[in-house]
C-alpha positions in Angstrom: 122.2 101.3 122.1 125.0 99.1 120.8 125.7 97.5 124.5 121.7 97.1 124.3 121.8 95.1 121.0 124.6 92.8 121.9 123.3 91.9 125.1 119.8 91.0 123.4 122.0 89.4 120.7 123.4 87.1 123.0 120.2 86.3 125.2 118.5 84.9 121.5 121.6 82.9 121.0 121.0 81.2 124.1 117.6 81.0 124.3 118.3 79.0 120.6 118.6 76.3 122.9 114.9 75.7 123.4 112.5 73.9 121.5 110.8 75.9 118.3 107.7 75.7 119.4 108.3 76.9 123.1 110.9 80.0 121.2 107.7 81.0 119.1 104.9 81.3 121.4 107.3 82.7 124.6 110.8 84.1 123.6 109.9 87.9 123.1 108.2 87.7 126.2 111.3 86.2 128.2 113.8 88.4 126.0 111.6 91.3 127.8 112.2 90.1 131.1 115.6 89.4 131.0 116.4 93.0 128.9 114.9 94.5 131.5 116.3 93.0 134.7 119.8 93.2 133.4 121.9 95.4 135.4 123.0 98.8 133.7 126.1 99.2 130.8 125.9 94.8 130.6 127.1 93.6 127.6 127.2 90.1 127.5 125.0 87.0 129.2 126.6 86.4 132.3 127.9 83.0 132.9 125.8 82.1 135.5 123.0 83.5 133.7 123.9 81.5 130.6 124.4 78.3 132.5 120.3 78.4 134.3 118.7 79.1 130.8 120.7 76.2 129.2 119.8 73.7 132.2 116.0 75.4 131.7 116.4 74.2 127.6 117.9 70.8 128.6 115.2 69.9 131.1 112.8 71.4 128.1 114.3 68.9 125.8 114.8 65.9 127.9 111.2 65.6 129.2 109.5 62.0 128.6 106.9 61.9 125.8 103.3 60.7 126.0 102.9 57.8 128.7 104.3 58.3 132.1 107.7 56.2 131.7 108.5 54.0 134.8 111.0 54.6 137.7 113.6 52.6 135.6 113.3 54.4 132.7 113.7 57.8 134.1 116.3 57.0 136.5 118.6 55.9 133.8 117.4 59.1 131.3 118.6 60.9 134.7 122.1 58.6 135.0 122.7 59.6 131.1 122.6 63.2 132.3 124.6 62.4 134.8 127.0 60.8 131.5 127.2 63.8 130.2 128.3 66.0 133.1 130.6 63.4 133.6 132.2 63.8 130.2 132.5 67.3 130.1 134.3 67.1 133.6 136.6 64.4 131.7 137.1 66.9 129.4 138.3 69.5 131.3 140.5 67.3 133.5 142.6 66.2 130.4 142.9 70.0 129.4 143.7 70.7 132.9 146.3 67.6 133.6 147.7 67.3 129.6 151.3 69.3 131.1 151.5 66.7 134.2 151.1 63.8 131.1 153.4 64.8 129.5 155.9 65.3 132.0 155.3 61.9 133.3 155.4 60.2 130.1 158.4 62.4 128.8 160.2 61.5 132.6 159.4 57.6 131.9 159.3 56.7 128.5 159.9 59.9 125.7 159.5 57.8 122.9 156.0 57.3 123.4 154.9 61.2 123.7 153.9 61.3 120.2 151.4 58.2 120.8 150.3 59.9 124.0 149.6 63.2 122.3 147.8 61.4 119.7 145.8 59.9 122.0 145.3 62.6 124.1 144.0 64.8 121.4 141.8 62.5 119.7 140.0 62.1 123.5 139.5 66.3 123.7 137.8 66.1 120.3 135.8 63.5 121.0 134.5 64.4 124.3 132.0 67.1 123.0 130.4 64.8 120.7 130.5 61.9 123.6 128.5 65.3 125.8 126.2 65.3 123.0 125.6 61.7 122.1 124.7 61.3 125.8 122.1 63.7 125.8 120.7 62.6 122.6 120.0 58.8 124.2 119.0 60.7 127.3 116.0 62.2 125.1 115.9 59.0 123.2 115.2 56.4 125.9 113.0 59.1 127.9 110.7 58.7 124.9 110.9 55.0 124.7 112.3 54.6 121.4 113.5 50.9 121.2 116.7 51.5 118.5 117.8 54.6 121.5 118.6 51.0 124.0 120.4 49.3 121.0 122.5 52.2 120.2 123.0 53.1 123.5 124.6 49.1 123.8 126.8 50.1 121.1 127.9 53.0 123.2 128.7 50.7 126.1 130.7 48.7 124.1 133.1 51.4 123.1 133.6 52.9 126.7 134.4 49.1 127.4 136.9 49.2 125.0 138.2 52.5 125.5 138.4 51.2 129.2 140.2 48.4 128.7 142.6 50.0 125.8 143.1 52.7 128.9 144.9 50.1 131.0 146.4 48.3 128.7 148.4 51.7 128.0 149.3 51.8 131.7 146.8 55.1 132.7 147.1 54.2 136.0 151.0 55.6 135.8 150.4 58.7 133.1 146.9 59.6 133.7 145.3 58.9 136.4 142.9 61.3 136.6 141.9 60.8 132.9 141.4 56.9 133.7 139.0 57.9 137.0 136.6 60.1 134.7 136.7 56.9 132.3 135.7 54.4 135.1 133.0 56.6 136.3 131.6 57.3 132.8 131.4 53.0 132.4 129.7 52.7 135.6 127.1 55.2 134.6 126.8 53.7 131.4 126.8 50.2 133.1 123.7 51.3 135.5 122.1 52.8 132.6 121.8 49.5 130.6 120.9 47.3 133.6 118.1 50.1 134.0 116.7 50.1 130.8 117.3 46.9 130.0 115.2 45.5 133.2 111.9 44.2 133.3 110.1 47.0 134.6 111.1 49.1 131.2 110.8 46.8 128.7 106.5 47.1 128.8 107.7 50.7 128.4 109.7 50.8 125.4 107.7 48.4 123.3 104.3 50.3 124.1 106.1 53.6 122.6 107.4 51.7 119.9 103.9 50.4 118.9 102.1 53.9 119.2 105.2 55.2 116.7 104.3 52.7 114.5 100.4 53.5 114.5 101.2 56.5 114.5 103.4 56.3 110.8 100.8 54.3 109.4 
């Protein structure tokens, strides 16, 4: 019975992940299905299992609004995706190569390990909230909200900087690895603004911002 309630437990807490409205009218329904297909004496979600429901959720989350955005649009709602893959594989990669960073910056130049772990840890904690933040103006620009582009050019601007604050702290010698997942992450973002930015989405993005504003008066 206890093995019983933790697994249900845990299925809510990742079925969480979907919108309200789809929780209320479906959840005991697929909290049924999945109770009963689990195999005998599980405990918890499996990973797997975890990982399909949460892409289920994100899809959920991420689908345009009202109006049938254009090619552009969604391509670069697809790209920011892609962002946030991207980051969480940066993130990993720095947890995975910090002992080879600091042997290479202990072997060349020990003085600057304290810089490097500062640095270091400041990018791990800032990684989740880059995951999030790329999501967010994922579902943002998918629903053609016109301040999502000129946040999301603020964005671009700090992986610019971070970019070029990268090489000027010579991560081509201490981490290169770190300074590959930074390159890709400014060529997504890079395609991203050209895409929503060009002349086939910008009908898009001020028709949705006039229906908001009809809409709020």
């Amino acid at each position: 019975m206890s093995n019983s309630a933790d697994l249900e437990r845990g299925y809510r807490r990742v079925l969480a992940c979907y919108p309200k409205a789809f929780r209320q009218e479906n959840e005991e329904e697929i909290l049924g299905v999945l109770m009963d297909t689990a195999e005998e004496g599980q405990q918890r979600v499996g990973l797997a299992e975890a990982a399909a429901l949460v892409r289920g959720a994100l899809r959920m989350r991420l689908r345009p609004g009202p109006g049938r955005p254009p090619r552009t649009v969604l391509a670069a709602v697809r790209l920011m995706c892609i962002g946030a893959t991207v980051e969480l594989a940066a993130l990993v990669t720095m947890v995975a190569t910090a002992g080879s960073l600091k042997a290479a910056v202990l072997a060349r130049n020990p003085a600057q390990w304290h810089t490097a772990l500062l640095i270091l840890t400041t990018k791990e904690v800032a990684a989740p909230i880059g995951v999030a933040l790329w999501l967010w103006l994922a579902w943002a620009n998918g629903r053609g909200h016109d301040w999502a582009r000129l946040i999301f050019t603020w964005f671009f601007g700090v992986l610019t900087v971070s970019l070029l604050a990268a090489l000027a702290q010579h991560a081509v010698v201490y981490a290169p690895a770190d300074l590959a997942a930074l390159t890709a992450l400014w060529l997504v973002a890079l395609a991203s603004m050209v895409l929503i930015f060009s002349k086939a989405s910008s009908p898009y993005y001020r028709q949705q911002s006039a229906q908001q504003i009809q809409a709020a008066g």
